[in-house]
N, C-alpha and C positions, 0 to 999 in steps of 0.2 A: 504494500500500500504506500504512494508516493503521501510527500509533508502537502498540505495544504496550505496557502497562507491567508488566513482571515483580518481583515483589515478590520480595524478602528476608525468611526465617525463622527463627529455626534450634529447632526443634521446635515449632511453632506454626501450623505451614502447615496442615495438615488440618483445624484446628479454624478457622482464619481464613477458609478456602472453603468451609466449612461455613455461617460466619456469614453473608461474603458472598454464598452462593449463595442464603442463605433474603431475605437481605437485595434481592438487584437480583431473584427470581425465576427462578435459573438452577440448573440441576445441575452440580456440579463434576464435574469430570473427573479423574482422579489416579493418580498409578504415584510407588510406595516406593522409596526404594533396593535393596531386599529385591530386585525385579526384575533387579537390575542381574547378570548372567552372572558365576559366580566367575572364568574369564578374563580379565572385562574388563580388568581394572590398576586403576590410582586409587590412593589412600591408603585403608588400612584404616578401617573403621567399626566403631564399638563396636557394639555389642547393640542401644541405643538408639536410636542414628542409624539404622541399617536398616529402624526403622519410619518415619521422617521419609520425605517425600516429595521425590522428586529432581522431579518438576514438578505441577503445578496447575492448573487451569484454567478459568472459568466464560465461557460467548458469551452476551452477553442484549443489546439493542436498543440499549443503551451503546457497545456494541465486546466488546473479549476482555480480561479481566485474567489476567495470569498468575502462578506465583508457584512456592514450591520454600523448602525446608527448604537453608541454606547449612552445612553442615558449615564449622567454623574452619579445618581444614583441608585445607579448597577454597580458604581466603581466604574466606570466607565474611563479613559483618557483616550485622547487621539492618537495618531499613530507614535512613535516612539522606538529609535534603535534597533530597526530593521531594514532590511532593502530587498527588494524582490528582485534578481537576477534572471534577464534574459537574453539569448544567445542567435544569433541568425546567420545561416551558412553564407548568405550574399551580405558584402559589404555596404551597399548602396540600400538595402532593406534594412539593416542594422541603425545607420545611420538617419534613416527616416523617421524608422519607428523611435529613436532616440530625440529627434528634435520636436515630432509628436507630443509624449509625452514632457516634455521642459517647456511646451509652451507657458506661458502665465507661472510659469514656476519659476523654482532656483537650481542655476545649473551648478553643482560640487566640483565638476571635472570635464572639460570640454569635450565632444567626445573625437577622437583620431588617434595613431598608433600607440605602441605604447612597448616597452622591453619586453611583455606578457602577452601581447593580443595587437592584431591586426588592425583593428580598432577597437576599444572602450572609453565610454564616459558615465559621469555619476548623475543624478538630476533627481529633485525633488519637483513631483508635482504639484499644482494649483490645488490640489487636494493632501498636501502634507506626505505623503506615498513618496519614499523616495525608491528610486530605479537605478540596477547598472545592466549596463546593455555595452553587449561582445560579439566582436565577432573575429572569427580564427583566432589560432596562434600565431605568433611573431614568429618569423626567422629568424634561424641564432645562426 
């Protein structure tokens, strides 16, 4: 069973699997809090929160991202000290889908050759996600 990576939101999820779903070419998948049975229990949700999404989801040829609106109190924080790492056999696809995602964001590391890879660079998206994105190895 491959790692899945679930992202942290907290009002940003629908529009961020939004982006990424136009972004890797996949449909999101998604259920609101709003779903959730009055029953259930939990901590209360304001108004707002109930349109946020308690999970997320896009499958495309990468793997599975996943992701979810964190209510604070869930314990919830945004993203934090992680990067999703992906890899593309074409240079020119690599570099796309890297400028892609850094749009409205902050680029960490430009992306072009590198002693390790043919191309990489770092970038945090307009949604806090940060990304490295490779492609080949380098010639030594």
């Amino acid at each position: 069973m491959p790692f899945i990576p679930y992202l942290s939101f907290q009002g940003q999820c629908a529009e961020a699997f939004a982006f990424y779903g136009k972004v890797f070419g996949a449909t999101p998948e998604t259920s609101p809090f709003s779903e959730i049975p009055a029953d259930a229990g939990g901590p209360e949700l304001s108004p707002e929160q109930k349109g946020w999404l308690m999970h997320a989801q896009i499958v495309t040829p990468d793997g599975v991202l996943m992701g979810a609106d964190m209510p604070p109190q869930y314990g919830g924080v945004p993203q934090a000290g992680v990067s999703i790492s992906v890899t593309r056999d074409d240079g020119a696809a690599a570099l796309a889908l890297f400028e892609r995602l850094a749009e409205g964001g902050r680029i960490a590391m430009p992306y072009g050759p590198t002693f390790f890879a043919k191309g990489f660079g770092m970038c945090t998206d307009r949604f806090g996600t940060s990304w490295m994105v490779s492609h080949g190895m380098a010639d030594h």
